[in-house]
C-alpha positions in Angstrom: 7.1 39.3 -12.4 8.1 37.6 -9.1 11.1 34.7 -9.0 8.8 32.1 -9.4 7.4 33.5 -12.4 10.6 34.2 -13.5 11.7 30.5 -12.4 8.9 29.1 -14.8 9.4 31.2 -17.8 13.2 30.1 -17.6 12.1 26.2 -17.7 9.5 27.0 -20.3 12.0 28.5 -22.5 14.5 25.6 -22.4 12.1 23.0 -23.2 11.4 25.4 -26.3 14.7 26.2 -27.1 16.3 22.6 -26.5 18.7 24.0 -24.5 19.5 23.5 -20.6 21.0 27.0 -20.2 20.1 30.6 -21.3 20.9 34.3 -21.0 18.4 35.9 -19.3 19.0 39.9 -19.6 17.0 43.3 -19.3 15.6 44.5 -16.1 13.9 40.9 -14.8 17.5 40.1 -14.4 17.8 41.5 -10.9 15.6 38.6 -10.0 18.6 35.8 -10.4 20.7 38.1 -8.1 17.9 39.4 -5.9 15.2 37.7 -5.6 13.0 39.2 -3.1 13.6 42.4 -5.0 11.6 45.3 -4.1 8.7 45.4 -6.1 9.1 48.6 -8.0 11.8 46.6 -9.5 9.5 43.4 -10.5 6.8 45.2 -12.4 7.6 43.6 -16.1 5.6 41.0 -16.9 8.3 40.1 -19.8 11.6 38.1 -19.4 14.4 38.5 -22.2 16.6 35.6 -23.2 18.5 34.2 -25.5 19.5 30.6 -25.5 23.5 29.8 -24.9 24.0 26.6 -26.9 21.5 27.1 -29.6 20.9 30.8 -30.4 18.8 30.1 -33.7 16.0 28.8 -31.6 15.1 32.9 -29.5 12.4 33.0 -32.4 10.7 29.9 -31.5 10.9 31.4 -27.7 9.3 34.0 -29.0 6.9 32.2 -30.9 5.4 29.9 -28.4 6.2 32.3 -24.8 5.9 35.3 -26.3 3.9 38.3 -26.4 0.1 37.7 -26.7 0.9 33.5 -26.9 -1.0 31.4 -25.1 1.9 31.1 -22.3 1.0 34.7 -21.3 -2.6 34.3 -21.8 -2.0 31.7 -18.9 0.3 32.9 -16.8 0.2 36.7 -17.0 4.0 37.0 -18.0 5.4 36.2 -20.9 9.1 35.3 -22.2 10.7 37.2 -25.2 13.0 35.2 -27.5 16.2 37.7 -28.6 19.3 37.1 -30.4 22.3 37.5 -28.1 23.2 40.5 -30.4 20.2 42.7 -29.3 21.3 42.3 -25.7 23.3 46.3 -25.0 25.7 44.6 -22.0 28.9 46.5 -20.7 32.2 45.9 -21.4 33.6 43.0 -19.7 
């Protein structure tokens, strides 16, 4: 997954969510920080989130952008709904 990719799969995943902002975690993260990462680092094709204002809606995420959906038919990546909760983050 390159930023662009990542750029559409974020917009893709607000409109399904209803919601203008998201956590996006696991290793596609770099990309937000680094986006002309190396590409060692860019070889997921899956991009975790969870949305911020409504969380109930990461299983319609996953529904529609996930795995095997049409979305990745499409596009080759695909966008994996989570609960916050699943999301292992440090302290702090």
């Amino acid at each position: 997954m390159n930023r662009q990719q990542l750029e559409h799969a974020i917009r893709a995943a607000c409109t399904v969510a209803d919601d203008r902002e998201l956590y996006v975690f696991g290793s596609q993260a770099i990309l937000g920080e680094h986006p002309e990462a190396p590409s060692t680092l860019c070889t997921s094709i899956e991009v975790d989130v969870a949305p911020k204002n409504r969380p109930e809606a990461w299983e319609e995420i996953d529904g529609a952008l996930g795995e095997l959906s049409q979305f990745h038919d499409t596009f080759g990546c695909y966008v994996q709904g989570l609960d916050i909760e699943a999301a292992i983050l440090p302290d702090g």
